[in-house]
C-alpha positions as CSV (number, residue, x, y, z in Angstrom):
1,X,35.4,0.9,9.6
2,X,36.1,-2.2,7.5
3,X,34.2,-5.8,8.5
4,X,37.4,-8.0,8.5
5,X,37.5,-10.7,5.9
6,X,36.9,-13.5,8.6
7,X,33.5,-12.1,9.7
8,X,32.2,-11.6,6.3
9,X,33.1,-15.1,5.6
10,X,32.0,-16.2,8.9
11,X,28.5,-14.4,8.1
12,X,28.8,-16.3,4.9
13,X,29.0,-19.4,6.1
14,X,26.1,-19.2,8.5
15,X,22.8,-20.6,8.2
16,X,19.7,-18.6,7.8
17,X,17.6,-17.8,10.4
18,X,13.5,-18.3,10.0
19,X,14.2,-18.0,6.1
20,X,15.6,-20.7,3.3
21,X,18.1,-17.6,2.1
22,X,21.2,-15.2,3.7
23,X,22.0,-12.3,2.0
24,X,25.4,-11.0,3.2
25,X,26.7,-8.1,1.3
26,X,29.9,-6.3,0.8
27,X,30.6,-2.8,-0.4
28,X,34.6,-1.8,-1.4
29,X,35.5,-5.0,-1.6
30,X,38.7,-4.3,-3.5
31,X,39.5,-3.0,-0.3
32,X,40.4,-6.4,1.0
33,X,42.9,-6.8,-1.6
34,X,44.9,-3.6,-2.0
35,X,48.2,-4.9,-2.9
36,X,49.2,-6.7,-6.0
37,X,47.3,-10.1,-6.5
38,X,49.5,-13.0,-6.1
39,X,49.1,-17.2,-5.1
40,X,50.4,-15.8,-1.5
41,X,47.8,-13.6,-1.3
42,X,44.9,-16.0,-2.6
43,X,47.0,-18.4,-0.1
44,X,46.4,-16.5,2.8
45,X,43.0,-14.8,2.4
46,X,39.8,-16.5,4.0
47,X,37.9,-15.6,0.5
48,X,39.6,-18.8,-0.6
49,X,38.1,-21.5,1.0
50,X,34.7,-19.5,1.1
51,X,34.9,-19.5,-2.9
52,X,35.6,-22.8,-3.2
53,X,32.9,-24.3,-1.6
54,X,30.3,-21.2,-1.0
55,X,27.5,-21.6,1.3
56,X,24.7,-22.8,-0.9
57,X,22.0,-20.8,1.3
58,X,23.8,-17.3,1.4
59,X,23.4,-15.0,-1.4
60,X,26.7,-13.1,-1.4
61,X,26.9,-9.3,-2.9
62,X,30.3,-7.9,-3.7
63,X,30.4,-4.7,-4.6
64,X,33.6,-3.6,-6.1
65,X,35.3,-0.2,-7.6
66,X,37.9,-2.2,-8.9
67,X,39.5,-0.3,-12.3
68,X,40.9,-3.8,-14.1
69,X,36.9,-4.5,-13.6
70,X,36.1,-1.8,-15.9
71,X,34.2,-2.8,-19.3
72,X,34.3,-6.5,-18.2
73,X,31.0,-7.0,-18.7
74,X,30.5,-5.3,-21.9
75,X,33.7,-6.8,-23.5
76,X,32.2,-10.3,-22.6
77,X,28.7,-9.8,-23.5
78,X,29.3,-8.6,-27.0
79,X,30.6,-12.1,-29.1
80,X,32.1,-9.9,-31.4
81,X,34.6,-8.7,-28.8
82,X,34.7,-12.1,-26.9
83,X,38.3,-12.7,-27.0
84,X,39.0,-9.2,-25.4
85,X,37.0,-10.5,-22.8
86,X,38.8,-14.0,-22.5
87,X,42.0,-11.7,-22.7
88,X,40.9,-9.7,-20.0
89,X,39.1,-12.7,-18.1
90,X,42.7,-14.2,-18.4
91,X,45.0,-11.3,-16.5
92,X,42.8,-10.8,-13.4
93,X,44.2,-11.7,-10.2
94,X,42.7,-13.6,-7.4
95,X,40.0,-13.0,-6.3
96,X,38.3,-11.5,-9.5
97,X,39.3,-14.2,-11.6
98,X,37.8,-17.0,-9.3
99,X,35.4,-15.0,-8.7
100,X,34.0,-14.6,-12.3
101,X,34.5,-18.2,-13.1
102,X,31.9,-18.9,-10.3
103,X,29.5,-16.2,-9.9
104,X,27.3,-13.6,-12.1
105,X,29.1,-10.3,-13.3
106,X,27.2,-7.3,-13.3
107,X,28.7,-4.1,-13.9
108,X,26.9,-0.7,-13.5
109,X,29.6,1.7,-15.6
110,X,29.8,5.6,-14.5
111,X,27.0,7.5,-17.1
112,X,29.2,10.8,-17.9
113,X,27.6,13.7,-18.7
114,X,27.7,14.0,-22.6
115,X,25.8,10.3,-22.4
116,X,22.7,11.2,-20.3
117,X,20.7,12.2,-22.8
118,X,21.5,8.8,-24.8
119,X,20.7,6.9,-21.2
120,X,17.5,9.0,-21.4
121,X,16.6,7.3,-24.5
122,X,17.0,4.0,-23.2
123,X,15.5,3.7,-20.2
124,X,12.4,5.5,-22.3
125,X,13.1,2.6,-25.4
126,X,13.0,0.3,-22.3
127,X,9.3,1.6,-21.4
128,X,8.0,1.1,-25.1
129,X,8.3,4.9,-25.0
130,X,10.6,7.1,-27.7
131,X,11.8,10.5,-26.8
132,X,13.1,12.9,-29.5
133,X,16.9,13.6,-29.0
134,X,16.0,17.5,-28.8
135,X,13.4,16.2,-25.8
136,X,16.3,14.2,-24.2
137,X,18.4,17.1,-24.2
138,X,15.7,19.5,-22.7
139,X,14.9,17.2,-19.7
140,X,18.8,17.0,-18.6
141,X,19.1,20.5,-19.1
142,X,15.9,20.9,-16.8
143,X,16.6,17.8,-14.2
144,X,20.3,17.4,-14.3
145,X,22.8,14.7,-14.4
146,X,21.5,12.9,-11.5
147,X,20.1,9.2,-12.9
148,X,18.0,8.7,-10.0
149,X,16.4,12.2,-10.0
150,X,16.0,11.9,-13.9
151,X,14.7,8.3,-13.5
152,X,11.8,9.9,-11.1
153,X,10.9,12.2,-13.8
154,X,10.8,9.9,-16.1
155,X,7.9,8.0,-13.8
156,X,6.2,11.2,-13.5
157,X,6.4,11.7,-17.6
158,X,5.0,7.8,-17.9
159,X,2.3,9.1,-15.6
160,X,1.2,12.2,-17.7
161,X,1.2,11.0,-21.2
162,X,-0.3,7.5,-20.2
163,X,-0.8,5.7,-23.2
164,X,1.6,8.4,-25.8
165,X,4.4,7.1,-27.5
166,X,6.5,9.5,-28.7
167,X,7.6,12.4,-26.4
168,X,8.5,15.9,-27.5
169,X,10.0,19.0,-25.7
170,X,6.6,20.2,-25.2
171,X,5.5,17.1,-23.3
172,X,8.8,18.0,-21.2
173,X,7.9,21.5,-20.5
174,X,4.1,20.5,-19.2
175,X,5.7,17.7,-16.8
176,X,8.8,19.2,-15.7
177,X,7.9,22.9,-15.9
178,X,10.2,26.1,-16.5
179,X,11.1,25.4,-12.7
180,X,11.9,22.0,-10.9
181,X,9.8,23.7,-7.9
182,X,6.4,25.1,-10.1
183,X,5.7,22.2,-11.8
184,X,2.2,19.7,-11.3
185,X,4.2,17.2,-9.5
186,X,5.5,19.8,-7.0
187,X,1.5,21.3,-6.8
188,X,-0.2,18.3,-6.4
189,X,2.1,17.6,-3.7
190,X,1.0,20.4,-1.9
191,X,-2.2,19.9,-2.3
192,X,-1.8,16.3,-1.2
193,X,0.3,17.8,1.8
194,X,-2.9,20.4,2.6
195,X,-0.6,23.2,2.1
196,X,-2.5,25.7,0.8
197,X,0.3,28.7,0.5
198,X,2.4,26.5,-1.6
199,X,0.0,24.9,-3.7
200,X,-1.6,28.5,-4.5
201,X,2.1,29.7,-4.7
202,X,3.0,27.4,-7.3
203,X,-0.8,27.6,-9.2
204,X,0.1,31.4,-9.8
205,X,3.7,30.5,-11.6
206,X,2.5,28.3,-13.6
207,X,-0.7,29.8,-15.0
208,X,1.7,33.3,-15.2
209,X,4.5,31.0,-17.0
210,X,1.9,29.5,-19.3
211,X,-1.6,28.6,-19.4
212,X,-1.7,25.6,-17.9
213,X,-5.0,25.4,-16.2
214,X,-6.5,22.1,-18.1
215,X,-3.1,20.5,-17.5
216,X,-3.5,21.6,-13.6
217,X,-7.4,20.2,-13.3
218,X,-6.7,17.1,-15.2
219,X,-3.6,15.6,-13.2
220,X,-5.3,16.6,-9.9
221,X,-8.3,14.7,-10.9
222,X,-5.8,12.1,-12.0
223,X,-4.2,12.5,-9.1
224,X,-7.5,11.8,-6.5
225,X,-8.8,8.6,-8.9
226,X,-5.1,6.9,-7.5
227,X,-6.0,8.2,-3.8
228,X,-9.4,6.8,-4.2
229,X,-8.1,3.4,-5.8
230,X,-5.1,3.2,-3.3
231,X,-7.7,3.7,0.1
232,X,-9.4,0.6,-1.2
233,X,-6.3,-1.5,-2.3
234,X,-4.4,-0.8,0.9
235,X,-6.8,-2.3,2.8
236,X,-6.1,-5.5,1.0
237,X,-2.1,-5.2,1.1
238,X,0.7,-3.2,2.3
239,X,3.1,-4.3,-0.1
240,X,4.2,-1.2,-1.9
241,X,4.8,-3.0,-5.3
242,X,0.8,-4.3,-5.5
243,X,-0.2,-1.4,-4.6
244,X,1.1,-0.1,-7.5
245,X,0.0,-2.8,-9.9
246,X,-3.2,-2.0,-8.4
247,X,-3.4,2.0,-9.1
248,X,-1.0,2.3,-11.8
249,X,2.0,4.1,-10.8
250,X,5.6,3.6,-9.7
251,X,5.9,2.4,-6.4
252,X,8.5,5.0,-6.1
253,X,5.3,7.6,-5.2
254,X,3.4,4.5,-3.0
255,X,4.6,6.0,0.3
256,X,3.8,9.5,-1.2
257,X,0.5,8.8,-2.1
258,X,-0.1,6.8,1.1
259,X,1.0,10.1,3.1
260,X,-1.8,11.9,1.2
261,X,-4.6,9.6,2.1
262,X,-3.9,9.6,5.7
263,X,-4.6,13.7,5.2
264,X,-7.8,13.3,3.2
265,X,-11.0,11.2,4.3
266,X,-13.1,9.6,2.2
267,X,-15.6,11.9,2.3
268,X,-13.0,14.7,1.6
269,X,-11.9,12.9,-1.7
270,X,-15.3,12.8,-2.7
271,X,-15.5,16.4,-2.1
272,X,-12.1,17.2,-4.3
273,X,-13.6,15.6,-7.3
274,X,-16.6,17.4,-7.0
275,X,-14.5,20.9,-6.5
276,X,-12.2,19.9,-9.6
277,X,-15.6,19.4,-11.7
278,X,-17.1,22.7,-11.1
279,X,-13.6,24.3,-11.6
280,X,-13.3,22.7,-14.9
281,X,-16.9,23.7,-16.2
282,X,-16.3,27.6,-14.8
283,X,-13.1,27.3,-16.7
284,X,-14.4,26.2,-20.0
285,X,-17.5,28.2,-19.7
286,X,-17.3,31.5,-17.5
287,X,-15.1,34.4,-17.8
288,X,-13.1,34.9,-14.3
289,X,-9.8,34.1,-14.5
290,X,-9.0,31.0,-14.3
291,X,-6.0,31.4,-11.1
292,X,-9.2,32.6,-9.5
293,X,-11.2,29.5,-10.4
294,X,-8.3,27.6,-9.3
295,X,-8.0,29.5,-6.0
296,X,-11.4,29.4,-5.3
297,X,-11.1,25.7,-6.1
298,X,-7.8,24.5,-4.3
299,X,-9.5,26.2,-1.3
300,X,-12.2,24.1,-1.7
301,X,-9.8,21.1,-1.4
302,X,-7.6,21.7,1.0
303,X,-9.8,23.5,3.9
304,X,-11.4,21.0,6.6
């Protein structure tokens, strides 16, 4: 069902309530304007009046699929191409053309397939990071086409190499895995969960895929300094993005993380890091395999 035009301008137009701001918004909003735009449409539409003297207080979202939208923004924001814009500026209909004398543009154009590894690179560019255009290929190939699932591996990349600059198909592999399910993300979420068949489930994969037992001790351990750091930083807020100023990660994985901790005490975090110590120096130093070390280990962890 579509909100008529006169409530959403009527929701406008309204004061706030307990707050100095209204945010009202509006999704298909071309779909108040399906025919041909004309004065007598402009004439008879309550956007009119609304546009011309908005409510200062209301912050007003349109969101709009509208093809003579398309490149808009980019035409614009490049000078070199500034009078395609103007042209284009110029043969919009109402409301478009009111509206983008008055109000910020912001267009969020469809990443096709062929350009998701170059979107890769950006968002990485963005993050002081550079990725290798063989390494950009390998993640999509791994993750897919979806930005938002690539975006969260991204995170979880930012988390492994920390402080690395350049990222190379093996740092790819390591994070994201031969499999999106045996992976340390995926494991240290099972541990996290106390699910001891899947975390051992996915611990045998990996060190049978690879051996990736340092990898698998060193991003647990990494993974329990955050839990310890986020039981004493949520005491002092619940606000997900100082939280994650506060521990160092995206507060995509806050309500993760804060899952975990409500699964482990103190005393049992204390006792992980402890577990992941001796692990580590049997490892390095013994000769028993290390998925038994791990096993023996995770066991350690998870059990009350």
């Amino acid at each position: 069902d579509v909100t008529s035009a006169e409530s959403v301008v009527s929701m406008a137009s309204a004061f706030p309530l307990m707050s100095e701001h209204r945010v009202v918004s509006v999704k298909n909003f071309e779909k108040y304007f399906s025919g041909r735009g004309s004065k007598k449409t402009e004439e008879k539409s309550p956007f009119a009046k609304y546009f011309q003297s908005p409510q200062p207080s209301t912050l007003l979202i349109l969101r709009s699929t509208a093809s003579e939208l398309n490149g808009l923004s980019g035409a614009m924001g490049n000078s070199k191409q500034s009078e395609k814009g103007q042209k284009k500026l110029a043969s919009l209909k109402f409301p478009y053309n009111v509206l983008l004398e008055k109000a910020a543009c912001l267009e969020f154009p469809k990443v096709y397939e062929r350009d998701v590894p170059s979107w890769i690179a950006r968002r990485l560019k963005e993050k002081g990071r550079e990725i290798s255009p063989e390494a950009a290929e390998f993640l999509t190939a791994k993750v897919g086409t979806s930005l938002r699932e690539l975006n969260n591996e991204i995170e979880k990349i930012l988390i492994f190499l920390q402080n690395k600059k350049k990222i190379t198909d093996e740092d790819i592999s390591a994070v994201v895995g031969d499999s999106r399910v045996y992976n340390v993300f995926e494991l240290q979420k099972a541990i996290g969960s106390r699910d001891l068949p899947k975390a051992l489930d996915i611990m045998f994969h990996m060190i049978a895929a690879e051996k990736q037992e340092i990898l698998i001790i060193s991003m647990l351990t990494r993974y329990f300094i955050v839990l310890w750091k986020l039981s004493e930083a949520a005491q002092q807020t619940k606000n997900h993005y100082e939280l994650s100023r506060t521990v160092g990660i995206s507060s995509f994985f806050i309500p993760e993380y804060l899952g975990a901790l409500q699964r482990f005490s103190l005393n049992q975090l204390n006792n992980a890091f402890f577990a992941l110590r001796d692990a580590d120096l049997k490892i390095k130093s013994s000769n028993l395999p290390a998925d038994v070390i791990l096993q023996q280990c995770f066991i350690s962890i998870v059990s009350p």
